[in-house]
C-alpha positions in Angstrom: -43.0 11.2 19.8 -43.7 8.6 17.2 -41.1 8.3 14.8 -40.8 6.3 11.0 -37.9 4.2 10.0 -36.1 6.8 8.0 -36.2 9.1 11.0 -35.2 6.5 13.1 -32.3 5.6 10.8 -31.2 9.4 10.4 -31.3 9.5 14.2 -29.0 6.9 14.5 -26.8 8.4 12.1 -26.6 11.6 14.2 -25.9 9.0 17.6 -23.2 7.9 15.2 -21.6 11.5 14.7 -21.9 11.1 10.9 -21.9 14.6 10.0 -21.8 14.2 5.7 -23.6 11.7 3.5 -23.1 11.4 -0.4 -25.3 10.4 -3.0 -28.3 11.6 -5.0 -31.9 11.0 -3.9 -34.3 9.3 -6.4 -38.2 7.8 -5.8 -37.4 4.5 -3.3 -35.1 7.3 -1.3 -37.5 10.1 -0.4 -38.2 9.2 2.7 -34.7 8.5 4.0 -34.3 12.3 2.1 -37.3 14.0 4.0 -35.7 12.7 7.3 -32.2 14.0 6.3 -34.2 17.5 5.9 -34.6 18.3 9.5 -31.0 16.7 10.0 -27.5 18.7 11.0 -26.2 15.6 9.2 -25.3 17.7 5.7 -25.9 16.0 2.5 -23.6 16.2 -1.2 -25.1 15.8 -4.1 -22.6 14.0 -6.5 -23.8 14.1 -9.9 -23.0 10.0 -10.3 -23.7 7.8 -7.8 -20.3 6.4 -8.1 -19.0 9.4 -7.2 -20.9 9.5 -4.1 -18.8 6.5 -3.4 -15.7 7.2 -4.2 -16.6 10.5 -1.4 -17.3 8.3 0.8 -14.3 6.2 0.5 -12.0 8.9 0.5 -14.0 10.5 3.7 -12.8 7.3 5.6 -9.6 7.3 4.6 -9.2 10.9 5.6 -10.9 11.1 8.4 -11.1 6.9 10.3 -14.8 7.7 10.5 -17.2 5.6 8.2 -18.1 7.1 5.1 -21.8 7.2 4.3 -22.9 7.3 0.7 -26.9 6.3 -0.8 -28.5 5.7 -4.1 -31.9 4.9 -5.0 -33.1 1.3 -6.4 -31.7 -0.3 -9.7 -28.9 1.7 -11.6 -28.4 4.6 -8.8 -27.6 1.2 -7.0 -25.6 -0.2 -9.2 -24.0 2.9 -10.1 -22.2 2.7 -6.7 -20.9 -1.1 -6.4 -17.5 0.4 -8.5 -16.5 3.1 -5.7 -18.0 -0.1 -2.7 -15.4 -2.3 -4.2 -12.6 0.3 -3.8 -13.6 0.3 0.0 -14.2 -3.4 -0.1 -10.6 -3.9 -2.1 -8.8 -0.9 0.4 -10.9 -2.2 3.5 -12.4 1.5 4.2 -15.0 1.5 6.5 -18.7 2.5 4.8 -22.4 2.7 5.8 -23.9 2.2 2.1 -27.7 2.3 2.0 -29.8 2.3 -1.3 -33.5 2.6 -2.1 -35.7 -0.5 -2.6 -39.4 -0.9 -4.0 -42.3 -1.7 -1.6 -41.9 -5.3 0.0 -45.3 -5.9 -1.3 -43.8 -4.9 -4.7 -40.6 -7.5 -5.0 -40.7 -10.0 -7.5 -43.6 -9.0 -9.5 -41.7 -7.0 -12.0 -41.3 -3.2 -10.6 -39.6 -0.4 -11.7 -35.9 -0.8 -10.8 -36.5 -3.8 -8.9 -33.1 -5.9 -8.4 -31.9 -7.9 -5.9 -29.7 -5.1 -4.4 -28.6 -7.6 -1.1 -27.3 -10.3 -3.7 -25.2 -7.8 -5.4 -23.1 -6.0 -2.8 -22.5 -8.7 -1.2 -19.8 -10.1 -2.6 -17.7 -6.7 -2.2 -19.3 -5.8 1.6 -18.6 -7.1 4.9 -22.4 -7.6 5.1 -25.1 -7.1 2.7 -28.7 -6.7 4.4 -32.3 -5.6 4.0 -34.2 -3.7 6.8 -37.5 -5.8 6.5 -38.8 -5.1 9.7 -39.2 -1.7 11.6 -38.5 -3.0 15.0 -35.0 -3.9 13.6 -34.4 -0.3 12.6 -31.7 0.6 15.4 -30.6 -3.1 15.8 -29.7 -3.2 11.9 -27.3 0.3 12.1 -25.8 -0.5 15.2 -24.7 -3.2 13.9 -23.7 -2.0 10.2 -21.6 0.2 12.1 -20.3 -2.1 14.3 -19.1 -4.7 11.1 -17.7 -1.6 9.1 -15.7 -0.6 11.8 -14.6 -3.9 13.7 -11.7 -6.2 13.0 -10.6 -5.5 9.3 -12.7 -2.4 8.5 -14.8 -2.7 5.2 -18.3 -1.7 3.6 -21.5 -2.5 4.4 -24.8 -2.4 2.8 -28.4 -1.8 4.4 -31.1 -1.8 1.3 -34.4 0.1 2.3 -37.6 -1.0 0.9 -39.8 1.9 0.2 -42.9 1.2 2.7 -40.9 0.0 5.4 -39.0 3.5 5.6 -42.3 5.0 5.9 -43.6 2.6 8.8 -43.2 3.9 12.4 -40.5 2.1 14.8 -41.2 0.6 17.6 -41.4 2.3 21.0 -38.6 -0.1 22.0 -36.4 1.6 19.5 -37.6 5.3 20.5 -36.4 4.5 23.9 -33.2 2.8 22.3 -32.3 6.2 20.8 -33.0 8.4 23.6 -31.5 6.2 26.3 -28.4 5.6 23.7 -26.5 2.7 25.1 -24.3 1.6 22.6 -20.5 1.7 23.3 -19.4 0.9 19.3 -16.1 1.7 19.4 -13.9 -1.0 18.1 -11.5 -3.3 20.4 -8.1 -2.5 20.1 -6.3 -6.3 20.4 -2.9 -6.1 22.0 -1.2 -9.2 20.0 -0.7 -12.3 21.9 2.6 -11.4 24.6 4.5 -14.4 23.8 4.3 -13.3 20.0 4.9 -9.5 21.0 8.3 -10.8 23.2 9.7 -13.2 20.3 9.0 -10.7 17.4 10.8 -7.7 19.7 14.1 -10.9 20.0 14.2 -10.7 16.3 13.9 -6.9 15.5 16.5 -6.3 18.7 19.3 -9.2 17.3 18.7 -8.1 13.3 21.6 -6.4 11.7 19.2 -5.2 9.3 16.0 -4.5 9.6 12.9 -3.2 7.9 9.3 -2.0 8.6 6.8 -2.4 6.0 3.7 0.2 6.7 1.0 -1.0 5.1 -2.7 1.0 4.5 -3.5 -1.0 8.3 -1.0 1.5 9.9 -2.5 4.7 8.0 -6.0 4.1 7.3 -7.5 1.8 10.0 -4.5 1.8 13.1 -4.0 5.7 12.7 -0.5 4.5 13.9 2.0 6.7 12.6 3.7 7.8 15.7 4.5 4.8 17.3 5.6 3.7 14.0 8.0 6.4 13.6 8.8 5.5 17.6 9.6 1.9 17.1 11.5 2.6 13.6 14.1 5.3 15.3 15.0 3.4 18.2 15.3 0.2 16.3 17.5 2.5 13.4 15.1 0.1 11.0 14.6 1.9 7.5 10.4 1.7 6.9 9.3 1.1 3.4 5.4 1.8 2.7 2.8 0.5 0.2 0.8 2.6 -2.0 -1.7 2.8 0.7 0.3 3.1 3.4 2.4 5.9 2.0 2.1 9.1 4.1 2.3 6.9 7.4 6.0 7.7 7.5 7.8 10.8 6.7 9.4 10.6 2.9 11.9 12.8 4.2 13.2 11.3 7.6 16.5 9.5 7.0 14.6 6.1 7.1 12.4 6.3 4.9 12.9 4.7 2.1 9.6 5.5 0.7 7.1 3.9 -1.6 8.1 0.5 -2.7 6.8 -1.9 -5.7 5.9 -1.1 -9.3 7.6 2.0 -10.8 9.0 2.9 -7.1 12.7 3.8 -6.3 15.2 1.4 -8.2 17.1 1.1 -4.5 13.5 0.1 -2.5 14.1 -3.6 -4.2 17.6 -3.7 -3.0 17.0 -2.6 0.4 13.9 -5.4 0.6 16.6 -7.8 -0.8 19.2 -7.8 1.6 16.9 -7.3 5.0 17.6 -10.1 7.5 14.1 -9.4 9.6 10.9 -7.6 8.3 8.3 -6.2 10.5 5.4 -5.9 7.9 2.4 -4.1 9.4 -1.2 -3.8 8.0 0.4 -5.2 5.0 -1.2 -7.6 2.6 1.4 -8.0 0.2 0.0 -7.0 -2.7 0.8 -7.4 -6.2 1.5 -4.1 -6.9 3.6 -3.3 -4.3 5.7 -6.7 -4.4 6.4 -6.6 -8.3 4.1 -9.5 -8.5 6.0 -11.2 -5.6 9.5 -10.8 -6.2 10.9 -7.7 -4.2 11.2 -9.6 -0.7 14.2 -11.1 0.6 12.4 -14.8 1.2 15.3 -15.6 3.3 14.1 -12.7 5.5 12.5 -13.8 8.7 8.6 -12.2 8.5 6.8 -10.9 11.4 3.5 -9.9 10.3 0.9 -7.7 12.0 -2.6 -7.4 10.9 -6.1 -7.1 12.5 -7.2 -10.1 10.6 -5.6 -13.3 10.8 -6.8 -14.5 7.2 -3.9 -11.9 6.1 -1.2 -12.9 8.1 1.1 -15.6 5.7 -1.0 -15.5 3.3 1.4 -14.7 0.5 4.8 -15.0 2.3 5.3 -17.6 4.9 5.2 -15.4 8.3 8.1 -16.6 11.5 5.7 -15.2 13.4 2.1 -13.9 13.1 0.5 -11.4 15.8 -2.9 -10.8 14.9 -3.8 -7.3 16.8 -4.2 -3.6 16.4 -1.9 -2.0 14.4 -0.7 0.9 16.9 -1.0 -1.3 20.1 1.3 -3.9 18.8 3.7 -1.2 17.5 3.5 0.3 21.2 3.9 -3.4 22.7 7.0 -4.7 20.3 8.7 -1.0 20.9 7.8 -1.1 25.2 10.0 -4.7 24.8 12.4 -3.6 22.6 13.3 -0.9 25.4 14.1 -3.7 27.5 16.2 -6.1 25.2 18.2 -3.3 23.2 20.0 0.0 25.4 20.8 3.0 23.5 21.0 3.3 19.5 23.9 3.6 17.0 24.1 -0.7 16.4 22.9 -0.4 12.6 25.0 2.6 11.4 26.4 0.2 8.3 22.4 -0.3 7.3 21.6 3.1 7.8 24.2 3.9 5.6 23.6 1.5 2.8 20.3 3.3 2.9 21.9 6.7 2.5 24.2 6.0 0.1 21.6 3.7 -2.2 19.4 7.2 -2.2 22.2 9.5 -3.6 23.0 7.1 -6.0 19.5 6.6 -7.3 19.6 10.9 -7.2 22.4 10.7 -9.9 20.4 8.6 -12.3 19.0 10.0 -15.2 15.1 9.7 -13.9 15.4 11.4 -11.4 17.9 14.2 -12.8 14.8 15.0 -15.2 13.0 17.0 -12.5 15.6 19.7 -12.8 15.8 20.6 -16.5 13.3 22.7 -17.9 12.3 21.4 -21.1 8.9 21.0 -23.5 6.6 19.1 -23.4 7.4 19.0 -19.2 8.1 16.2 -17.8 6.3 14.5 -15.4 8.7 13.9 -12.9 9.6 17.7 -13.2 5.9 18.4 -12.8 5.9 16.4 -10.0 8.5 18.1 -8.5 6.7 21.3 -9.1 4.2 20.8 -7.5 5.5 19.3 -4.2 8.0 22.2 -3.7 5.0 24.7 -4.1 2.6 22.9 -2.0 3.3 23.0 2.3 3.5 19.6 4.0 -0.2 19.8 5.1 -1.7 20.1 1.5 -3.6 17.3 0.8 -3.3 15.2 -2.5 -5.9 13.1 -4.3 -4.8 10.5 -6.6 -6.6 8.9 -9.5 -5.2 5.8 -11.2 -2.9 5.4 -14.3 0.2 6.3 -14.4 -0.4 10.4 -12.8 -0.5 8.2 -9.8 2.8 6.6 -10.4 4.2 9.7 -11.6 3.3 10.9 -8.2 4.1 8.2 -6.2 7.2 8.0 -7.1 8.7 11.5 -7.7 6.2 13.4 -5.2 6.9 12.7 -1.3 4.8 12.7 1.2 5.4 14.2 4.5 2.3 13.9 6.5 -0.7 11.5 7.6 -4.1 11.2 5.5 -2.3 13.5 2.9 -1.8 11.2 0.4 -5.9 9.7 -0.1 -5.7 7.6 -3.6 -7.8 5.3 -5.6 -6.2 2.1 -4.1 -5.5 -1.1 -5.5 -9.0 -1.5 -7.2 -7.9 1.1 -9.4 -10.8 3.2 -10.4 -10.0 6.3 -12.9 -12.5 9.1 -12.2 -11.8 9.3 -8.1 -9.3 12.3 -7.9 -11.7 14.7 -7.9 -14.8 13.2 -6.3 -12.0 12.5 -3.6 -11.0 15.9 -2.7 -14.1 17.5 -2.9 -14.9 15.0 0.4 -11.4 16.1 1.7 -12.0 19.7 1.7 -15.8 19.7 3.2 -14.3 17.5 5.8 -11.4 20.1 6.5 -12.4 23.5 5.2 -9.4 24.8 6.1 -7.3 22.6 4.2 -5.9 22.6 1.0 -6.4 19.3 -1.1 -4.9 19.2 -4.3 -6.7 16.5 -6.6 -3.6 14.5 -9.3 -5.5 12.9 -12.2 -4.6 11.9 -15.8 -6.8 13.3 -18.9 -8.2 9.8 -19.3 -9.1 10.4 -15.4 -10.7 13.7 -15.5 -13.4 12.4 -18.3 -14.7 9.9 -15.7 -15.5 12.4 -12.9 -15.5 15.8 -15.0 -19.0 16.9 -14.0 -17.9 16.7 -10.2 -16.8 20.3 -11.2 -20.3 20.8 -10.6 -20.3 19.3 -6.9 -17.5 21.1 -6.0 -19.2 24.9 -7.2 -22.3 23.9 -5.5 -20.8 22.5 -2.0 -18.5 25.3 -2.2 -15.8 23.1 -2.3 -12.6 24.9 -3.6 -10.1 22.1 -4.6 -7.5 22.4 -7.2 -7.1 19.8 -9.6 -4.2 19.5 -11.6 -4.5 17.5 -14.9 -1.5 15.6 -16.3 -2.5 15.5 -20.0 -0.7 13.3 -22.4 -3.8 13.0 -24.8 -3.6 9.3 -24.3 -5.1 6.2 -21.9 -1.1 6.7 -21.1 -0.7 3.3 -19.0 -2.3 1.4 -21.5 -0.6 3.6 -24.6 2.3 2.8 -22.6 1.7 -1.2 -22.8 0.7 -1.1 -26.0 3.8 0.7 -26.7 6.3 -1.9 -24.8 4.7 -5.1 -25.5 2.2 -5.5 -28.5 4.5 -4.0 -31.3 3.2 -0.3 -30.7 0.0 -1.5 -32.2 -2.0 1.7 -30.2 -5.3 1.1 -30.4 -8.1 3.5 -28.6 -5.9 5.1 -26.9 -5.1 8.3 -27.9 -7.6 10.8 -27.0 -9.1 14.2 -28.9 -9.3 16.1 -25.9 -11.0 19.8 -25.5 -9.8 22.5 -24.2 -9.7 21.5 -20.1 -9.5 25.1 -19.2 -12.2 26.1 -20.9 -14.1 23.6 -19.8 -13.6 24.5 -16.4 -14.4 27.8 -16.9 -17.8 26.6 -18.2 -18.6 25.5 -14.8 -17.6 28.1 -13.5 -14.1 27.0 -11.9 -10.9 28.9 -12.6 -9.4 27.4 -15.4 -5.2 27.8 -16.9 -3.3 26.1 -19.5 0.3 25.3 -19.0 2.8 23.7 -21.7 6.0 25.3 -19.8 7.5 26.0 -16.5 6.8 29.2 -15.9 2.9 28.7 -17.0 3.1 25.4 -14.4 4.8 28.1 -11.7 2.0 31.0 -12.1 -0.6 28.9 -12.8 0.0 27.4 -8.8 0.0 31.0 -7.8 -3.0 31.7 -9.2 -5.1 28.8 -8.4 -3.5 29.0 -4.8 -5.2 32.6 -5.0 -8.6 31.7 -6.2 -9.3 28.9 -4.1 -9.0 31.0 -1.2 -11.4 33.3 -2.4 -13.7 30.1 -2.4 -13.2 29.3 -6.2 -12.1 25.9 -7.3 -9.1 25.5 -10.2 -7.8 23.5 -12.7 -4.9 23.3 -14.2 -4.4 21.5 -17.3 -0.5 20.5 -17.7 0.7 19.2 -21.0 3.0 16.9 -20.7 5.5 14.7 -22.3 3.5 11.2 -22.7 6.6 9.2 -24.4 8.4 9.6 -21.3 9.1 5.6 -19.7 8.1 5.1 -15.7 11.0 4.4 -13.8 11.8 0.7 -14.2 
């Protein structure tokens, strides 16, 4: 049977086990549309292409399995390059395809013509255009195979419009019924020599620390033999904000997320370490206070699928370049043999102990228990992760909800913490669930945004009714921009200038799309409120909750 490249393409998707794509069809996409027709492969439609991609972000962080999101030619194209450079920035692996005018067509001045290859690529792994049908199964094969290889990331295929309606070649047909492709990425070991000195160092440490970066959580998958290797070594693991979930906040070693706005005693355990294991870490800004929370006199072992990372922004004793859970299993199989039996680091494990009851006594984090008006965020916070069972999944969006959350909400399990990453983008909370919860029916994802937030991805209401998605988003309103009131506030004279915001009524507006909707300005709204959205999404309804809070209140230092 005679096949045409958009069939072709779908049935290498299928091959692929995609089972969702995100995005919105338009002209130059109708063929890839009519192929996705007869397809098991179920598509979303977002209501903004961007929102496609932050689905598909989110769907790969979730799930390890690229996320697949499309747009048609010229602004549904560049509508997605925001939620592609939050992949690109969080290295998520995505299969991004957008519509193209006729071949024939390019240059002459067409409707939406732009040169779609030029730019993605800057924020891709690779950036192509399928010219030629006998390249059809050639050019995903290996789309997937750069997404999902070495540091995972986003790539872009860009479809003319007459080529997806040209038959493949019968070379192809037979490449998709025969199948041979084994696309599953290698999983490097580390180099042994590298493996045996980095285990000497961890073993003869009198303190040491892990540092899980998003490598462990979103592209190693590598929480247990993290949890493994940081128990028999008695080493306290600190994660970034993408690695946070990849150890449990409440095992005695954790000392959860460190950087900007974390845990006043995260800097002083990262100050006095002697030996840090850092994996799938880049060191970011963010999560380094600009470079200044590591002990430099620390000796660095640094693990990370791609060498380019590895000393990059702290000078590394020793680099392994290698899969994130192999190496963990390697450096933990030689510990066994250099180290017997635990108990050797009692006096770090205290400090650790004893640093987290102090930072219990201060004042920010005594605010989650009074019950006062406006709430406070770190009460709300609190809230909401003593209602919620370790399984729920949370959504972040950026500003300072997320720091709020990250800081005062732990995290107990693996892909349960899915956030907007250090691109930044408001707007992905919701979009971001709504992938979450067709991924895992079963589950319940709670999307965290700010006001600010919630006007970027609003409509996504909309998605979530009509792909039966039942998520419930909470909304931390402090009728502000509140990171940048915030700055404004601390360092330009409080001189607030666009951003204080006249917001509607968020429940109503939810109720206008036909989603549950409550207002809460106390703590006894906040605690019915969950009830009642806990009881509607069940019945298949989404909810939103719109929380006043206190917007003068400072971030933890």
């Amino acid at each position: 049977m005679s096949l045409k490249v958009a069939e072709g393409i779908v049935k290498a998707l299928e091959k692929l086990d995609a089972d969702l794509v995100f995005g919105i069809p338009g002209s130059q996409t109708c063929p890839f549309y009519d192929a996705l027709f007869s397809s098991l492969i179920r598509h979303v439609l977002a209501r903004h292409e961007q929102m496609a991609a932050y689905m598909a972000d989110a769907y790969a962080k979730f799930t390890g399995k690229p996320g697949i999101c499309d747009g048609t030619a010229g602004p549904g194209a560049t509508n997605l390059l925001t939620g592609i450079a939050t992949a690109w920035t969080d290295s998520s692996p995505l299969l991004v395809f957008t519509g193209q005018q006729p071949l024939s067509h390019l240059g002459k001045g067409a409707f939406q013509e732009l040169d779609h290859v030029s730019i993605f690529n800057p924020v891709t792994k690779w950036s192509t255009r399928l010219s030629k049908p006998e390249r059809t199964i050639e050019t995903i094969t290996e789309a997937y195979r750069i997404a999902t290889w070495g540091r995972p990331g986003p790539v872009h295929v860009d479809l003319p419009l007459d080529v997806q309606t040209q038959l493949i070649s019968q070379e192809n047909t037979k490449l998709l019924k025969e199948w041979p492709f084994e696309l599953s990425p290698p999983r490097p070991l580390g180099e042994p020599t590298g493996i045996r000195e980095a285990s000497k160092l961890l073993v003869a440490s009198s303190k040491p620390l892990i540092i899980a970066g998003g490598g462990v959580h979103y592209s190693g998958r590598a929480w247990k033999p993290l949890r493994a290797l940081a128990e028999y070594l008695e080493a306290p693991v600190a994660t970034t904000f993408n690695g946070k979930g990849s150890f449990p906040e409440d095992h005695p070693l954790s000392i959860g997320r460190m950087g900007l706005h974390a845990r006043n005693y995260t800097d002083k355990v990262l100050a006095m370490a002697d030996v840090i294991l850092a994996v799938g870490c880049r060191f970011a800004s963010l999560s380094t206070r600009q470079w200044s929370n590591i002990n430099p006199n620390a000796a660095l072992i640094h693990v990370d699928i791609d060498p380019k990372v590895i000393g990059k922004n702290y000078p590394a004793k020793i680099g392994i370049v290698g899969d994130a859970g192999k190496v963990l299993e390697a450096l933990l199989e030689e510990a066994r043999t250099l180290q017997s039996g635990t108990g050797k680091r009692k006096d770090w494990v205290k400090l650790l102990e004893e640093a987290k009851e102090a930072w219990r006594r201060l004042n920010e984090y005594l605010e989650t228990i009074p019950e006062k008006i406006p709430l406070k965020p770190q009460r709300v916070c609190y809230e909401i992760r003593r209602f919620f069972d370790r399984e729920t999944v949370f959504t972040l969006d950026a500003g300072n909800n997320k720091l709020w959350a990250s800081t005062f909400l732990d995290i107990y399990e693996p892909c349960t913490w899915i956030q907007s990453g250090s691109f930044g983008p408001m707007g992905y909370a919701l979009p971001a669930a709504i992938a979450c919860k067709l991924t895992s029916p079963e589950r319940l994802v709670v999307a965290l945004c700010g006001d600010g937030g919630f006007y970027m991805s609003l409509h996504e209401l909309s998605t979530a009714i009509q792909e039966a998605a039942p998520v419930i988003l909470c909304i931390f309103n402090d009728m502000a921009l509140g990171t940048i009131k915030h700055h404004q506030r601390d360092f330009y004279g409080k001189k607030f200038i666009s951003v204080d915001l006249l917001n509607p009524d968020f429940a109503s507006v939810a109720e206008a799309f036909g989603c549950s909707g409550f207002d809460v300005e106390r703590l006894d709204q906040l605690r019915s409120s969950l009830n009642e959205s806990l009881r509607v999404v069940r019945d298949g309804q989404p909810a939103v909750i719109n929380i006043r809070i206190d917007g003068n209140e400072p971030l933890p230092p």
